[in-house]
C-alpha positions in Angstrom: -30.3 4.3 133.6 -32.6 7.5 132.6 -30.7 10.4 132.0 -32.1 13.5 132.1 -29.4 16.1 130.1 -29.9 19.7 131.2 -28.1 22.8 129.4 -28.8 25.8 132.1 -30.1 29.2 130.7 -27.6 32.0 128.8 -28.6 35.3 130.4 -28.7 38.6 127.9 -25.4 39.0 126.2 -23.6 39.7 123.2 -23.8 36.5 122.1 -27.6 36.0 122.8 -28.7 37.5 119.7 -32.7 36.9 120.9 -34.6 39.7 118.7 -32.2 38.4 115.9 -33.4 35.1 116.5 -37.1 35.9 116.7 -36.8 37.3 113.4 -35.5 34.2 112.0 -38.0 32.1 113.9 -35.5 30.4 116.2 -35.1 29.7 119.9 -31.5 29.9 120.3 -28.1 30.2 118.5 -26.6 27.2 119.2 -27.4 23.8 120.6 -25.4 22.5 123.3 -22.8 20.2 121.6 -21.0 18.6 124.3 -24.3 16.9 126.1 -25.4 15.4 122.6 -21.4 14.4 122.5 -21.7 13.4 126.1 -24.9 10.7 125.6 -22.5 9.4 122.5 -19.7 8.4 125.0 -22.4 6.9 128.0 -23.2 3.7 127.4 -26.0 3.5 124.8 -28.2 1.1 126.6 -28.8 4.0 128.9 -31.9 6.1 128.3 -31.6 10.1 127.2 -33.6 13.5 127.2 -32.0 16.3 126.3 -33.8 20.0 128.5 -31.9 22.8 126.7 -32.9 25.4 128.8 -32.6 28.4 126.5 -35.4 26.7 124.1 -38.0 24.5 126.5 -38.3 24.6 130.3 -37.6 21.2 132.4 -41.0 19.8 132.9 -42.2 18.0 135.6 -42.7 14.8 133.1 -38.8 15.1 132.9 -37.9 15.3 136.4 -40.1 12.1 137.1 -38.6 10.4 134.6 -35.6 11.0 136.0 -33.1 8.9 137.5 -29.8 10.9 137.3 -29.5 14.5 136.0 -26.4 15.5 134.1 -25.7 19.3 133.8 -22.9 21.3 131.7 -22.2 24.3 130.8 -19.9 27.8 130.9 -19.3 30.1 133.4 -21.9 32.7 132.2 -24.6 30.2 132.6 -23.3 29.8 136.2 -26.4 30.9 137.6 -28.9 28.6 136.2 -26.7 26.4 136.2 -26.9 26.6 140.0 -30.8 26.8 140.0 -31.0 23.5 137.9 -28.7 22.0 140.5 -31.0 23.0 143.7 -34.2 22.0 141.3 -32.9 18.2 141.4 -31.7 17.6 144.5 -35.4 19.1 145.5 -36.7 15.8 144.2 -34.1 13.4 145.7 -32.1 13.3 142.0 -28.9 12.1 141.7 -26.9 15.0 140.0 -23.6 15.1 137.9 -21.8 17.6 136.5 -19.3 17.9 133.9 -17.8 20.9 130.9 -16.1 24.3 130.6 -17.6 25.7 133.8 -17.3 22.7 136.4 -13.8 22.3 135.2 -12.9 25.8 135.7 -14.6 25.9 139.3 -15.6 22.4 140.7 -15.9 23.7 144.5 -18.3 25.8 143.6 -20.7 23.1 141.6 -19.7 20.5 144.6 -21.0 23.4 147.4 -24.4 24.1 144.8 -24.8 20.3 145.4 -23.9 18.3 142.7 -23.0 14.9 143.4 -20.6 13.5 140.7 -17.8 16.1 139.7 -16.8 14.9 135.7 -14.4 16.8 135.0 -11.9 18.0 132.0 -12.7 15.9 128.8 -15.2 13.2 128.9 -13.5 11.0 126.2 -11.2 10.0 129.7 -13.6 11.0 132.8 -16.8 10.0 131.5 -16.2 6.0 131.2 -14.3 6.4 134.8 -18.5 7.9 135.5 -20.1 5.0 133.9 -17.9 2.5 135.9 -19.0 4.3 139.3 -22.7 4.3 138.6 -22.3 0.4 137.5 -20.7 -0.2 141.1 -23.7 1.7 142.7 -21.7 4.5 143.7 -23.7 8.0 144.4 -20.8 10.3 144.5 -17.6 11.0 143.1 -14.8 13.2 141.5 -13.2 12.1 138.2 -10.2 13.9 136.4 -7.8 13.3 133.7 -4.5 13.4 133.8 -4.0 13.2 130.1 -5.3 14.9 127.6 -7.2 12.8 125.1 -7.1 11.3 121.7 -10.4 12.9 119.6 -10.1 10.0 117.2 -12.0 8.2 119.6 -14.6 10.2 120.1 -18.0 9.2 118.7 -20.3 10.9 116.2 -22.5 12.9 118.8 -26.6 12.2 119.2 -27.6 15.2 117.4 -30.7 12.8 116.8 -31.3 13.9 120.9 -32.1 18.1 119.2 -34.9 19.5 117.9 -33.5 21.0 114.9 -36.2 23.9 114.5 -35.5 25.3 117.6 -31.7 26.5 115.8 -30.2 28.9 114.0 -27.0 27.0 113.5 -25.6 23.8 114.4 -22.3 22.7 116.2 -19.8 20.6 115.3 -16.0 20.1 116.0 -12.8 19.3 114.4 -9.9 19.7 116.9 -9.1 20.9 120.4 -6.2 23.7 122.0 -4.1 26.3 120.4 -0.5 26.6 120.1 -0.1 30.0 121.3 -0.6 31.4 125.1 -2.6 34.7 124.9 -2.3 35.1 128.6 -6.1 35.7 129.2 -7.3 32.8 127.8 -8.4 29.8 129.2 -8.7 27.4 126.4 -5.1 26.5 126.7 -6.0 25.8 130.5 -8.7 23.6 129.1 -7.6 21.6 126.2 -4.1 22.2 126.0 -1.5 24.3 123.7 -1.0 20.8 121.4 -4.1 21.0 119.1 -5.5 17.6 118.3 -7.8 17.0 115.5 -10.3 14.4 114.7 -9.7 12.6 111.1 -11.1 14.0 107.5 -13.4 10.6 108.2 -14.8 11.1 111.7 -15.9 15.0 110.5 -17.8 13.7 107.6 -19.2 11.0 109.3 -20.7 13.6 111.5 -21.9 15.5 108.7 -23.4 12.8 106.7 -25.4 12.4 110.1 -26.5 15.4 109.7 -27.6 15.7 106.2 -29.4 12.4 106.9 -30.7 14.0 109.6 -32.3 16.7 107.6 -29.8 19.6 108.5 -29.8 22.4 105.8 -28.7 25.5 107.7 -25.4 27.0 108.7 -23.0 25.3 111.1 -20.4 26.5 113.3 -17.4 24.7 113.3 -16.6 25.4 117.3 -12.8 24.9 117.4 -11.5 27.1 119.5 -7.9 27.9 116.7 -9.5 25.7 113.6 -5.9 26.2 112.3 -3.9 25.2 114.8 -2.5 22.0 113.0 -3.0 23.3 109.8 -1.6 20.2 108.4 -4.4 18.4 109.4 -6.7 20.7 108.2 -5.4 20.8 104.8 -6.2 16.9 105.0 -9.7 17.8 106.1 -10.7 20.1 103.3 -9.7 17.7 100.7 -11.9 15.4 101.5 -14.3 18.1 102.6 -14.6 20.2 98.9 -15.7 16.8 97.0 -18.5 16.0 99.8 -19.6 19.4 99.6 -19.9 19.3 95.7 -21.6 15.9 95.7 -24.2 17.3 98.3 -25.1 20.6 96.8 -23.1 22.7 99.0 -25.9 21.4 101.6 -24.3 23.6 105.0 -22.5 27.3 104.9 -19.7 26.8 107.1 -18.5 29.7 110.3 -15.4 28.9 112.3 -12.9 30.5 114.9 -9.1 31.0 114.1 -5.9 32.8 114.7 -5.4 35.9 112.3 -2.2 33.6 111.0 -4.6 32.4 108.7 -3.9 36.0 106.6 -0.3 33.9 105.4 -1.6 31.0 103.7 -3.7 31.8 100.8 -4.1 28.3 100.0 -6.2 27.8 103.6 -8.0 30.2 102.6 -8.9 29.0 99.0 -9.8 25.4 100.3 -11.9 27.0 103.1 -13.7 28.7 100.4 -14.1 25.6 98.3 -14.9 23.9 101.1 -17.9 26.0 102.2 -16.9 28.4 104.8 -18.2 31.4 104.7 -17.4 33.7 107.8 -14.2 33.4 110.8 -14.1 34.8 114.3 -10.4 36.6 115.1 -9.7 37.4 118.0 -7.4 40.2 116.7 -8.2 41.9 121.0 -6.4 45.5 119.6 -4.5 47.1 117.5 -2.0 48.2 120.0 1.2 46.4 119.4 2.4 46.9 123.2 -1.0 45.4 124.6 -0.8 42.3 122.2 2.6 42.1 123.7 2.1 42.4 127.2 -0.5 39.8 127.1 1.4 37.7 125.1 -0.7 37.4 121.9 2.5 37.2 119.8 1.1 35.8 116.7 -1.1 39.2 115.8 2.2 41.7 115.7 4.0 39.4 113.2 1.8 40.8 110.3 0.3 44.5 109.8 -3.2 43.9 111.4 -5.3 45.8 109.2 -3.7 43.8 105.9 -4.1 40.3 107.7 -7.8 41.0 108.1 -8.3 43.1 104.3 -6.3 39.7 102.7 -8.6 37.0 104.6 -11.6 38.7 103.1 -10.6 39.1 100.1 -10.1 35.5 99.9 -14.5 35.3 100.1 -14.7 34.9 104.2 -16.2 37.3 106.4 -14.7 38.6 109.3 -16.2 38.4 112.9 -13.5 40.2 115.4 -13.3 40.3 119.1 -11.8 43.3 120.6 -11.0 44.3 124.8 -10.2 47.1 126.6 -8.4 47.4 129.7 -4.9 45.5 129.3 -1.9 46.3 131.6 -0.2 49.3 130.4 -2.9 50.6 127.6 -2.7 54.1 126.8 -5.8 56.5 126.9 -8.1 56.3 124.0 -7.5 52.3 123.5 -11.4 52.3 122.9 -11.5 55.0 120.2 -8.6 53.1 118.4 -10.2 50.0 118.3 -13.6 51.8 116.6 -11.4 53.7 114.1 -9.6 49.9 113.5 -13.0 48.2 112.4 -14.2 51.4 110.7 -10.2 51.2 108.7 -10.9 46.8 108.4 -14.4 47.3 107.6 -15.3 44.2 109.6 -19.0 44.0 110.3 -19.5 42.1 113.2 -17.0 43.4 116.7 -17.4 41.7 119.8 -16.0 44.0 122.4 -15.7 43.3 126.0 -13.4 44.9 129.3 -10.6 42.6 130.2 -11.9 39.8 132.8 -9.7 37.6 134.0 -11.0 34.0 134.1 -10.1 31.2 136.7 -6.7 29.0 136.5 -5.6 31.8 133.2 -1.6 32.6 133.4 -3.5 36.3 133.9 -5.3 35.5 136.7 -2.5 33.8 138.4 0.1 37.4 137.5 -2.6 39.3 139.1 -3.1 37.3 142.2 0.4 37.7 142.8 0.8 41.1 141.8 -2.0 41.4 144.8 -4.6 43.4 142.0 -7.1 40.1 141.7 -10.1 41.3 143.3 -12.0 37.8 143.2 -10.7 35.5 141.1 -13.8 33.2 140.8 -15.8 36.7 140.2 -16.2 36.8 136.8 -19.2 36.1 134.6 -18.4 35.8 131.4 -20.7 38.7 130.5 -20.3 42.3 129.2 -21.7 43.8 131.5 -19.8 43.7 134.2 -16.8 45.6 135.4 -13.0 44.2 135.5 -12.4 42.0 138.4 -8.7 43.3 138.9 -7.4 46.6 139.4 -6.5 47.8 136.2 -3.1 50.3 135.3 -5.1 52.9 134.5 -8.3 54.3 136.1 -11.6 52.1 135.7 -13.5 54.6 135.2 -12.1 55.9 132.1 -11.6 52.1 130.5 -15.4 51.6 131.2 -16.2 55.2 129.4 -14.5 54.4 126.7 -16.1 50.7 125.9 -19.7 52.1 126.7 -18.8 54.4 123.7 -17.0 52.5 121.3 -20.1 49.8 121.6 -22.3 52.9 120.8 -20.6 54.1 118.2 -19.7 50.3 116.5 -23.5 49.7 116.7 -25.2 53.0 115.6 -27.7 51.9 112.7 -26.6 53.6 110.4 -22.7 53.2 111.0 -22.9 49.5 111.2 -25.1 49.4 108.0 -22.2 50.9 105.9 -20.1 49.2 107.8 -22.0 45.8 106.7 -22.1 46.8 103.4 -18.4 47.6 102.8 -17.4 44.0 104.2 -20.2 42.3 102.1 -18.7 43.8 99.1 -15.5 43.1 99.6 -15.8 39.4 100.7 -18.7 39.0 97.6 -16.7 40.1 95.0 -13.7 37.3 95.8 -13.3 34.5 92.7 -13.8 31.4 94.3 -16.9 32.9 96.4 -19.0 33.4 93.4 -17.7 30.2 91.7 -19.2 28.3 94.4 -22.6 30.6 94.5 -22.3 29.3 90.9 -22.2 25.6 91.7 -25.0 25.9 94.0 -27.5 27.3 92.2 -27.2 25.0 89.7 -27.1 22.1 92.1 -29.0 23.1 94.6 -29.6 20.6 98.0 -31.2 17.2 98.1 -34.1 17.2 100.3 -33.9 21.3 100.7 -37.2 22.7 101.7 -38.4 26.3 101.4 -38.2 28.2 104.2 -40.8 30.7 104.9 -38.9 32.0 108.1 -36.6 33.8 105.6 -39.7 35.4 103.0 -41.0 37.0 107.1 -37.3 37.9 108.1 -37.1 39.7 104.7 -40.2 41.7 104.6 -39.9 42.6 108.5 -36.3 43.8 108.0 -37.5 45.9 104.4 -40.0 47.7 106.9 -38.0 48.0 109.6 -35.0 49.5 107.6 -36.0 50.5 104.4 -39.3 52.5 105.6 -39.2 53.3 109.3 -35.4 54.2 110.5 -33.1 56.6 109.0 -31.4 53.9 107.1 -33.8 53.7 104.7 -32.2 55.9 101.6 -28.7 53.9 102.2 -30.7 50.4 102.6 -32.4 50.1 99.0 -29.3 51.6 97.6 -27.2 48.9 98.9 -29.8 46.3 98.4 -29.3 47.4 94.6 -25.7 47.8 94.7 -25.5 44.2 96.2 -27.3 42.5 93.6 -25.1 44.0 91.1 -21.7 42.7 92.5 -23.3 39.3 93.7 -27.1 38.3 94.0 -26.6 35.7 96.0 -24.7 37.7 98.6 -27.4 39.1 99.4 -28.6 36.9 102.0 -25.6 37.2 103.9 -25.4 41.2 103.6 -28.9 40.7 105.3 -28.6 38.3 107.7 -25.4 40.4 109.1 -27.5 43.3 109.1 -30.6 41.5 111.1 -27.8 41.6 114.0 -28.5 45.6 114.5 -32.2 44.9 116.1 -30.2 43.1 119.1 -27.2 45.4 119.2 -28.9 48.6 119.9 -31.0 46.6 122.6 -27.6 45.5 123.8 -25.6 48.6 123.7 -28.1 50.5 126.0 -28.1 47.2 128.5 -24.1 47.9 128.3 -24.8 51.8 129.1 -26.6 51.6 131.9 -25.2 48.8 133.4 -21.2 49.9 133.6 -22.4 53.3 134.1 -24.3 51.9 136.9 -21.3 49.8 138.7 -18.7 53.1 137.8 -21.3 55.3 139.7 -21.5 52.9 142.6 -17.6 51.9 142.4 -16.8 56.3 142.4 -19.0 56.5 145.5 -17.7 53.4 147.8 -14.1 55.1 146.3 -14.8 58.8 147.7 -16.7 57.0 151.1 -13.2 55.3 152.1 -11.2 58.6 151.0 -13.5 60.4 153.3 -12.7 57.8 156.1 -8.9 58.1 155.3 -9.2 61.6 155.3 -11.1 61.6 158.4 -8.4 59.4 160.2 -5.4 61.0 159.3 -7.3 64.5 160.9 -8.3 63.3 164.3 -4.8 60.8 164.2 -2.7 63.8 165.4 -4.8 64.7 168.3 -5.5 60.9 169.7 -1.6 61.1 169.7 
């Protein structure tokens, strides 16, 4: 069987970081983890290409060569996603279908046309594929009723990527969180019983990538990293000597609950072990709002010391923030800008409230009768709520359009960056291990001339052209005095601001674009109303 592995397109958004990418020389962020996990699980006398749309188009070498086409993907590439779909069936191709966004939504992949439905996780539903294909089946729906066991699950085909086209590279430890944010659907997905993969299996998948030739940043996708933190306290134990041994070959990024702020001891190992930057979702600093959508876990602890203790400890701080929860008071926007301004966390990802399919949200709302479309939502930032919120729309959409404008002002977010790389550079066990790698640097490392371009382009850019110039030597200087080698990172956190301010007028005129159009439909049906209730009386 010739399996043709397709990863649809990511339209602009926050997280497509493309003019931050052309100045690293890359093609995208991220490689699509789950199909090179997928070809690991299909039987492996099957044939694979892997299309990832975001860094090559399909070509028509591919399609020939084709006997089945496999797609997965999120919601936001749901488009694409949909194209790629109506692409293969153009040519008579079997098509399957399988990952976050299938899962979520499976009638609406089964009316684009696919014709194998694999849903939840593959570990159960993709050998119940296999079987069917082996029987000469040509369609089907397959769905677990379990969750299951990761220990199982192979070392993934990352021999199917092209490594140059990547900024970073995935890789995954558990699955689910223990707590239940309301919004989210990762506990929809995989569960609120996190289950991790063994010490053994993760370092098997890194020795396959240093043998591989992987010497660049990876991103540990785990939706909670923490969640069993037993188990990964097992993991970094085994992880800190490998990293040693190997030069400190990868920097490390994960995702995890702002818990993390009460156990210095992670937060040492993580160190140790290589990480160098978390994600929080840390949503707002309004205690009632973290309440009310039951996000429990970040009113145990002052906010602003959980995130100020965590970088101390040498990680960086990304943060995602939303507006627009039930019962928010005005200004929720400017309090979230002051709050990273306070935390001096660089990198804030801040979006409106969306509620996403099959959430504990979505399913309040729909009953509450406020759900405007519960399959509406894109997973982008540049769309408007898709429920009627408790306040009026048009001022929670004001007040994100500024607070992205003001978080990603050149100038702001190059103090900003600065702050957080001084704080996080200056921690003990940070520079210990800067230390330990210069003096043991990588087996097999190559220099990399991307960087020597990235570096001059962003001197011009910044230290000669903009108005940051005066502040960008100085902290260039001021950063080589607390940590030369956190200088790359102060950098590369910086490169982000190209994108941003591309990003932040996409954000302006596209809410300000849907509030214009929502106010006049809004005053067109008062008029009717109005209208009615006038000539009512004299029908009568």
């Amino acid at each position: 069987m010739k399996v043709l592995l397709i990863y649809p397109l990511f339209p602009k958004t926050f997280w497509s970081f493309e003019k931050t990418l052309e100045l690293a020389g890359r093609r995208a962020m991220l490689p699509p983890l789950g199909l090179v996990t997928v070809a690991a699980i299909l039987p492996q006398d099957w044939e694979f290409r892997l299309v990832d749309r975001n860094v090559a188009d399909v070509s028509e070498a591919d399609w020939d060569w084709a006997e089945l086409v496999l797609l997965s993907g999120m919601i936001v590439q749901q488009q694409d996603f949909a194209a790629q779909i109506k692409e293969a069936k153009r040519r008579n191709k079997l098509v399957a279908v399988g990952g976050p966004y299938p899962s979520s939504l499976p009638e609406e992949l089964a009316a684009a046309g696919a014709d194998f439905l694999i849903l939840d996780e593959g570990e159960i539903t993709l050998p119940m594929f296999a079987e069917a294909i082996a029987r000469g089946e040509t369609s089907g729906t397959f769905r677990a009723e379990e969750k299951p066991d990761v220990t199982i699950t192979p070392v993934p085909r990352f021999d199917l990527l092209d490594f140059d086209a990547y900024n970073e590279m995935s890789v995954q430890f558990s699955r689910g969180c223990p707590f239940q944010c309301e919004f989210c659907d990762i506990i929809v997905l995989y569960g609120r019983k996190p289950r991790t993969k063994s010490p053994q299996q993760l370092i098997a998948e890194l020795e396959r990538l240093y043998e591989l030739g992987w010497r660049r940043n990876l991103f540990l996708v785990d939706d909670n990293f923490i969640g069993n933190k037993r188990n990964v306290k097992l993991l970094l134990k085994d992880l800190i000597p490998w990293m040693k041994e190997h030069g400190y070959p990868f920097g490390i990024t994960t995702e995890a609950s702002v818990d993390l702020a009460q156990d210095q001891e992670l937060m040492d190992m993580m160190v140790q072990a290589g990480f160098s930057a978390v994600f929080l979702g840390i949503e707002t600093p309004d205690e009632g709002s973290l309440e009310v959508t039951k996000k429990f876990q970040n009113t145990r602890d002052p906010l602003s010391e959980s995130v100020n203790r965590i970088m101390a400890s040498g990680l960086r701080v990304l943060a995602g923030f939303i507006v627009g929860f039930d019962g928010e008071k005005s200004g929720a926007g400017d309090r979230i800008v002051q709050f990273v301004e306070r935390t001096s966390i660089a990198t804030a990802f801040f979006s409106m409230l969306q509620a996403l399919p099959n959430t504990a949200l979505s399913h309040r709302l729909a009953k509450e009768g406020r759900l405007l479309d519960p399959n509406s939502t894109s997973g982008n930032q540049t769309n408007l709520m898709n429920f009627v919120p408790t306040r009026p729309i048009e001022e929670i959409a004001r007040e994100y359009v500024e607070g992205f404008w003001q978080l990603y002002d050149p100038l702001t977010f190059l103090h900003r960056v600065f702050r957080h790389a001084s704080i996080v550079e200056s921690a003990p066990y940070r520079q210990e291990k800067q230390r330990f790698k210069r003096a043991n640097p990588p087996k097999g490392s190559k220099f990399d001339w991307a960087i020597v371009r990235a570096f001059c382009t962003l001197c011009w850019q910044y230290g000669v052209v903009e108005k940051t110039r005066f502040w960008y030597w100085r902290y260039l200087w001021q950063m080589y005095r607390i940590n030369p080698n956190g200088i790359s990172s102060f950098l590369a956190t910086y490169a982000q601001i190209g994108h941003f301010m591309e990003y932040r007028q996409i954000v302006r005129t596209e809410i300000e674009g849907q509030v214009a159009a929502f106010l006049a439909a809004k005053a067109q049906q008062e008029a009717i109303v109005a209208e009615e209730e006038v000539f009512e009386p004299i029908a009568s």
